[in-house]
LUMMI-331596 format. One line per 10 residues: for each residue x, z negated, y negated of N, C-alpha, C, O. Coordinates in steps of 0.05 Angstrom, whole numbers, padded with zeros to 5 digits, always signed. Layout:
BEGIN
X Z Y X Z Y X Z Y X Z Y ~ ...
This chain:
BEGIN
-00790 -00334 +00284 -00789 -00345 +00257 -00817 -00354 +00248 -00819 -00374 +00234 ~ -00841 -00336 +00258 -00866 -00350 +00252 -00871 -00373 +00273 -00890 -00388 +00272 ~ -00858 -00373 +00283 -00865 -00399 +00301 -00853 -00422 +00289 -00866 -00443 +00293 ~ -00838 -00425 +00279 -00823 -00445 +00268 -00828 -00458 +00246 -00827 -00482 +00238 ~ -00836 -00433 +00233 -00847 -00438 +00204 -00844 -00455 +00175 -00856 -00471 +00160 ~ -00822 -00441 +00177 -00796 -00445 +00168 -00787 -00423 +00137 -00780 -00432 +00116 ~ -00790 -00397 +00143 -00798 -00374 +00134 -00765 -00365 +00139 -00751 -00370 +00159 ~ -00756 -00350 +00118 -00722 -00330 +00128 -00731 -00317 +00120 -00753 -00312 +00112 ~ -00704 -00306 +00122 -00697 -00278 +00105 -00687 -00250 +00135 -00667 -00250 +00150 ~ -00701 -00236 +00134 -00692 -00214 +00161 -00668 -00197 +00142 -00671 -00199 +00118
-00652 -00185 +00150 -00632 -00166 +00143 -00633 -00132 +00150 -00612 -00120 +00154 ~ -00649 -00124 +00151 -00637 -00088 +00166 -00612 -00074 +00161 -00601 -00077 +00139 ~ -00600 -00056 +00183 -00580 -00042 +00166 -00587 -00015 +00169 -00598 -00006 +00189 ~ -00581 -00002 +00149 -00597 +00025 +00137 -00575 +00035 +00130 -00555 +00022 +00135 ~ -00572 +00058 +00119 -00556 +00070 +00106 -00560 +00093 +00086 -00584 +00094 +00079 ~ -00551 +00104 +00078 -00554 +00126 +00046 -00567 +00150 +00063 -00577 +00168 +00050 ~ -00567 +00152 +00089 -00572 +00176 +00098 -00605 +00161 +00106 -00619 +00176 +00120 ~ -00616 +00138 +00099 -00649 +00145 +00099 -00659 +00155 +00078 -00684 +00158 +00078 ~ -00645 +00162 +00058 -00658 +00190 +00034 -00648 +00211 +00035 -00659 +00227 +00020 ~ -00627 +00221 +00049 -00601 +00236 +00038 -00603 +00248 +00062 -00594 +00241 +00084
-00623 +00276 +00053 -00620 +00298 +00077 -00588 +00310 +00091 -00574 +00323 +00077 ~ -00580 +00304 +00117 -00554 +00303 +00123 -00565 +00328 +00148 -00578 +00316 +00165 ~ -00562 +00359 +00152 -00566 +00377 +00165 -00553 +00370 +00197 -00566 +00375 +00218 ~ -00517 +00353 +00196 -00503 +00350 +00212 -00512 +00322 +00232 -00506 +00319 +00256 ~ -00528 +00303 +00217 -00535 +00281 +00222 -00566 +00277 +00225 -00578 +00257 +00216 ~ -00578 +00300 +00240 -00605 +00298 +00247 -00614 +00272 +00256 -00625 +00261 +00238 ~ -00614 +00259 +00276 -00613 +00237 +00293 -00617 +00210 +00285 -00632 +00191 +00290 ~ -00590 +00218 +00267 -00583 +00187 +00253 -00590 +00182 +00229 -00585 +00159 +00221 ~ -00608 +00206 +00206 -00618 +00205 +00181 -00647 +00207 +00193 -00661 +00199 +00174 ~ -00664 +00212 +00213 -00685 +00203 +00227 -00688 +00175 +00232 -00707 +00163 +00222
-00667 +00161 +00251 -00665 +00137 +00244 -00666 +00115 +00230 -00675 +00092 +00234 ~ -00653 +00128 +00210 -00648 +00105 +00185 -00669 +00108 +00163 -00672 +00090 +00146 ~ -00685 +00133 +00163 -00711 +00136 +00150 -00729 +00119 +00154 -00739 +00104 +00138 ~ -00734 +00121 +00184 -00753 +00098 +00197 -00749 +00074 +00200 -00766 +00058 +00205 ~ -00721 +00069 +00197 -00712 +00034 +00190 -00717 +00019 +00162 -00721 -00004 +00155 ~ -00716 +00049 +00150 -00727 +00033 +00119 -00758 +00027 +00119 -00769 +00008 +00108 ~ -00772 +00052 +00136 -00798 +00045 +00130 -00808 +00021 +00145 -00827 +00008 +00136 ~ -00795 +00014 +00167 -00789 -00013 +00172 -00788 -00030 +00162 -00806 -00047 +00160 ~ -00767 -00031 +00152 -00770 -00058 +00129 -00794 -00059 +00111 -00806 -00080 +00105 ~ -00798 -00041 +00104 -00827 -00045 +00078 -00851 -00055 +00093 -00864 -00074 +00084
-00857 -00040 +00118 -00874 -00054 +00133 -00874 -00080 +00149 -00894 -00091 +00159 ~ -00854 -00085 +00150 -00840 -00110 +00168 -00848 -00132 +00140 -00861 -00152 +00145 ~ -00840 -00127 +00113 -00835 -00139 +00087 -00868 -00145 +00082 -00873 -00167 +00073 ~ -00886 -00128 +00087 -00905 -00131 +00073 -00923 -00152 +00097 -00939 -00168 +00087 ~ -00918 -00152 +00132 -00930 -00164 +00142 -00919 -00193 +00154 -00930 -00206 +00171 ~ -00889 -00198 +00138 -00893 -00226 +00137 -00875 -00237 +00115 -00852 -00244 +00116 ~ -00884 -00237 +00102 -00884 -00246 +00072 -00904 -00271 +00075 -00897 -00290 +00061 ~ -00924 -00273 +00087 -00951 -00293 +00077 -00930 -00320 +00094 -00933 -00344 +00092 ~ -00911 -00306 +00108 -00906 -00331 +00129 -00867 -00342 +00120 -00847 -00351 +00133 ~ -00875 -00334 +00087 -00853 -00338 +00080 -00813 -00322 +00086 -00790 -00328 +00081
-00830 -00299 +00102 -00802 -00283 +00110 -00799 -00261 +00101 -00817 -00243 +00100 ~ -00778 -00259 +00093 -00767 -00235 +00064 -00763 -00218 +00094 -00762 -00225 +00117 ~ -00763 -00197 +00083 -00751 -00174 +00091 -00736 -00152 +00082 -00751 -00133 +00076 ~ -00716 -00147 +00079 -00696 -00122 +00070 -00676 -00101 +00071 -00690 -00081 +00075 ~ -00658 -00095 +00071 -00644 -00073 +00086 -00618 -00067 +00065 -00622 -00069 +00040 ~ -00595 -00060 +00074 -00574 -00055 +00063 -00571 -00029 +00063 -00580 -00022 +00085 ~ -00563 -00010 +00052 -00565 +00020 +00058 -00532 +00024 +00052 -00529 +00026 +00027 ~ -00515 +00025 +00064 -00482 +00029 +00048 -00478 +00058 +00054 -00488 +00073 +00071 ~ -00460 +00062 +00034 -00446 +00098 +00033 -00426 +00101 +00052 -00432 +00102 +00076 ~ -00410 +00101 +00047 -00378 +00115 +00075 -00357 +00085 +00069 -00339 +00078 +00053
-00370 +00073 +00090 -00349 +00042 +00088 -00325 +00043 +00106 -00329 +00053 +00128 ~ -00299 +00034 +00100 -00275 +00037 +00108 -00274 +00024 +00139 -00256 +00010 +00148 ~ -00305 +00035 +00156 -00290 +00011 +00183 -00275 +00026 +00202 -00271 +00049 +00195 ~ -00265 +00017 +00227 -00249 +00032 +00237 -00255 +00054 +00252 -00239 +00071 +00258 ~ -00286 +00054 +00260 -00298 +00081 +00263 -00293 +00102 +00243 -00287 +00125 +00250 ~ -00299 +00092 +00213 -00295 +00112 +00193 -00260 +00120 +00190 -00248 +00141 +00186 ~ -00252 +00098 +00192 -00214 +00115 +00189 -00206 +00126 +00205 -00190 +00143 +00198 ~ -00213 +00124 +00238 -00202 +00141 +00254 -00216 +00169 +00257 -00209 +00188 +00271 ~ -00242 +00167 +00239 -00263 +00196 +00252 -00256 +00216 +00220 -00235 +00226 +00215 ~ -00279 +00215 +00203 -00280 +00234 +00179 -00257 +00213 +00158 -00253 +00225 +00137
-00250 +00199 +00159 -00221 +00194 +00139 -00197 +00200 +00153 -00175 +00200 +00142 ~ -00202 +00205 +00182 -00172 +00222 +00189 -00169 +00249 +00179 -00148 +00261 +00184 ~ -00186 +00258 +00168 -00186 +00287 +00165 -00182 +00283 +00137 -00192 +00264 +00126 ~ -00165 +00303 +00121 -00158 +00304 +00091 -00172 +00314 +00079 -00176 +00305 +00056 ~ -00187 +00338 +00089 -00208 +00359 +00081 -00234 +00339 +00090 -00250 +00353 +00078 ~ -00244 +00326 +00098 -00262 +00314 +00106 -00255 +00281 +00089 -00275 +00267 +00090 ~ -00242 +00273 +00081 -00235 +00250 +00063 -00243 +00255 +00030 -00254 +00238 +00016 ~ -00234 +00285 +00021 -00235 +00295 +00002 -00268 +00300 -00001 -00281 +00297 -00021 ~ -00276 +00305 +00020 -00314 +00307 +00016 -00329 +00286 +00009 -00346 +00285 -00008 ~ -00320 +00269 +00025 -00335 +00242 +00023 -00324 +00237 -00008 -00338 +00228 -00027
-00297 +00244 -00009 -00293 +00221 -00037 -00304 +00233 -00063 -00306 +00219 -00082 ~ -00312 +00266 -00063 -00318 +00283 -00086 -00344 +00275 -00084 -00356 +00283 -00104 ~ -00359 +00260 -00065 -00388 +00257 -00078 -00393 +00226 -00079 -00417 +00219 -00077 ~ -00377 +00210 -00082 -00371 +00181 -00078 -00361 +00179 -00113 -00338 +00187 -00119 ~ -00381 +00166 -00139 -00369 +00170 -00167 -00346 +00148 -00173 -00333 +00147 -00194 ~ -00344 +00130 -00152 -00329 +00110 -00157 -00298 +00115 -00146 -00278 +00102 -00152 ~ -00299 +00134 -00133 -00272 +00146 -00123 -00255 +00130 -00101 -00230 +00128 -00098 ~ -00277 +00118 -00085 -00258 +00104 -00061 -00281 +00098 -00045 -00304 +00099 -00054 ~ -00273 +00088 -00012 -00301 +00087 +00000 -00301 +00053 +00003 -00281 +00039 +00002 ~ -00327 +00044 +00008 -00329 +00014 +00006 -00312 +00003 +00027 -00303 +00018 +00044
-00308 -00028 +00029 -00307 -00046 +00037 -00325 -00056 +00062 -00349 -00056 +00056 ~ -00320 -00064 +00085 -00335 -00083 +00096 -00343 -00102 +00085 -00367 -00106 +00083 ~ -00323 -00120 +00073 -00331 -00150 +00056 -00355 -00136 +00036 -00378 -00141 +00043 ~ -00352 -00125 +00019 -00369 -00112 +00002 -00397 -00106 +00014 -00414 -00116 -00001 ~ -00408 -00093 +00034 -00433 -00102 +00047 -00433 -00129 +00063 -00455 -00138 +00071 ~ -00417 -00137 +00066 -00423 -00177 +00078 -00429 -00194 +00059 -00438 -00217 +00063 ~ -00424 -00181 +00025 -00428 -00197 -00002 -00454 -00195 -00006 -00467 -00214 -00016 ~ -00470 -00163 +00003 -00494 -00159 -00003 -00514 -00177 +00016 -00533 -00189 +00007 ~ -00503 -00174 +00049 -00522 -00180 +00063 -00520 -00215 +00062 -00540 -00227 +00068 ~ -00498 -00230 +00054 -00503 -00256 +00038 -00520 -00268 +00020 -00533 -00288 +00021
-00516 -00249 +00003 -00540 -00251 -00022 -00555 -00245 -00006 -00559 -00267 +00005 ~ -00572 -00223 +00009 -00601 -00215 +00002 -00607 -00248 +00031 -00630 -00249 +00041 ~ -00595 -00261 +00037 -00596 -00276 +00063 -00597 -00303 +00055 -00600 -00320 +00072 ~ -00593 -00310 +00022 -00590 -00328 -00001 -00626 -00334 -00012 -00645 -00318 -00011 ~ -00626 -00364 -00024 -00641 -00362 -00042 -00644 -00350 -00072 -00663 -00352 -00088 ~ -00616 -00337 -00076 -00618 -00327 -00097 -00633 -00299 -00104 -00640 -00289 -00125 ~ -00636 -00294 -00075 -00653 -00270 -00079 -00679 -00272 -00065 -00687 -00254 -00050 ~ -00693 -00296 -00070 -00711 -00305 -00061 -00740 -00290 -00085 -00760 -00305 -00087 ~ -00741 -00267 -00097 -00762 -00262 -00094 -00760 -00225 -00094 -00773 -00208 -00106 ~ -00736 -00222 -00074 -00731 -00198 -00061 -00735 -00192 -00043 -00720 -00197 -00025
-00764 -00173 -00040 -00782 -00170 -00012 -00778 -00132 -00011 -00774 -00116 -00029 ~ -00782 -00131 +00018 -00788 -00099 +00019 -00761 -00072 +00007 -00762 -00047 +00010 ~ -00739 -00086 -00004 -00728 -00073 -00016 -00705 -00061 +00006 -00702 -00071 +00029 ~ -00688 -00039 -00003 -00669 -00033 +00011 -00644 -00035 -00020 -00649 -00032 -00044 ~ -00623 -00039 -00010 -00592 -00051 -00032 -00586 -00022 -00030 -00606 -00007 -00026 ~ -00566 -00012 -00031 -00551 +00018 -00021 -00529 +00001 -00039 -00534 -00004 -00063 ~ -00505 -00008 -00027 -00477 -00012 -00039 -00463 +00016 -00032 -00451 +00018 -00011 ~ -00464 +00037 -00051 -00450 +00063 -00032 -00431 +00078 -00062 -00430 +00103 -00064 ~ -00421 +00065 -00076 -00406 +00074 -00095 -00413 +00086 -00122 -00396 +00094 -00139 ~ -00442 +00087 -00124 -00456 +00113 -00135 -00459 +00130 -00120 -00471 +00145 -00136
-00459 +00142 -00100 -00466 +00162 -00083 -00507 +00175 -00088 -00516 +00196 -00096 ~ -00520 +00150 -00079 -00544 +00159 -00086 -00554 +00170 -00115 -00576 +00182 -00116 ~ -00539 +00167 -00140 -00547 +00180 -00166 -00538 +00201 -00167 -00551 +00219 -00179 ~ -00515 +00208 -00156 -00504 +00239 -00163 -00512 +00256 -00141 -00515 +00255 -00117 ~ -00514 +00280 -00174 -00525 +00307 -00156 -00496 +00329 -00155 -00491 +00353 -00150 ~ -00487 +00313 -00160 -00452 +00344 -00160 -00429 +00329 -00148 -00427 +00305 -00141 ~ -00416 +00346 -00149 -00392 +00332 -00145 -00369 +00317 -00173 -00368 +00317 -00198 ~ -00356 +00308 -00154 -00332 +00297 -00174 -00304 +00302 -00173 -00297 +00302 -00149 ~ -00282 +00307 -00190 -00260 +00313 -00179 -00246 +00287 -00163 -00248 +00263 -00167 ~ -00235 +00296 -00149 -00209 +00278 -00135 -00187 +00270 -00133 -00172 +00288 -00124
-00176 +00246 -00137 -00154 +00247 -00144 -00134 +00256 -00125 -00141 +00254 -00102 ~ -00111 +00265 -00129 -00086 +00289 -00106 -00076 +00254 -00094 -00059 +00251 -00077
């Protein structure tokens, strides 16, 4: 992209678990920690060359990894959804809307940042009830 010089927009994918101490998900909240700090540093060292940098962070999205693993489980559906304030888990299309925009000039003076489309998940500290 610096060769071309041209400038762009880079995309990362991140997720809620690069803030969101997860005990069960050592590995993969290590990961995604360092993907964000990624982006900020990726963001801050080519910016001069006109290339955004950013990151999507999504909560518990409906893909088919997620329906056949923790949404097969009822007791494990009910977890995700009691800390989820919107009461359902996202969309694929719904992060392809984000990573559109941030991939747009509309978000052309959106550098360094990470999105989190995750329902409300990152503001709440409790739970929520569920619907039966």
């Amino acid at each position: 992209m610096i060769a071309q010089g041209q400038g762009g927009a880079i995309i990362n994918m991140s997720s809620i678990n690069a803030v969101l101490a997860n005990p069960t998900s050592v590995a993969y909240a290590v990961t995604k920690g360092g993907l964000k700090q990624l982006t900020a540093v990726m963001a801050v060292a080519l910016i001069p060359y006109g290339i955004r940098v950013n990151a999507i962070g999504p909560g518990t999205i409906l893909t088919e990894m997620v329906k056949e693993s923790v949404m097969a489980s009822e007791a494990q559906r009910r977890t995700i959804l009691s800390r989820t304030p919107i009461g359902r888990c996202g969309e694929p299309a719904e992060v392809a809307s984000v990573a559109s925009f941030l991939a747009s000039e509309d978000a052309s003076y959106i550098v360094g940042q990470t999105i989190y489309p995750d329902g409300g998940r990152l503001i709440l500290n409790y739970t929520v009830p569920v619907k039966e």
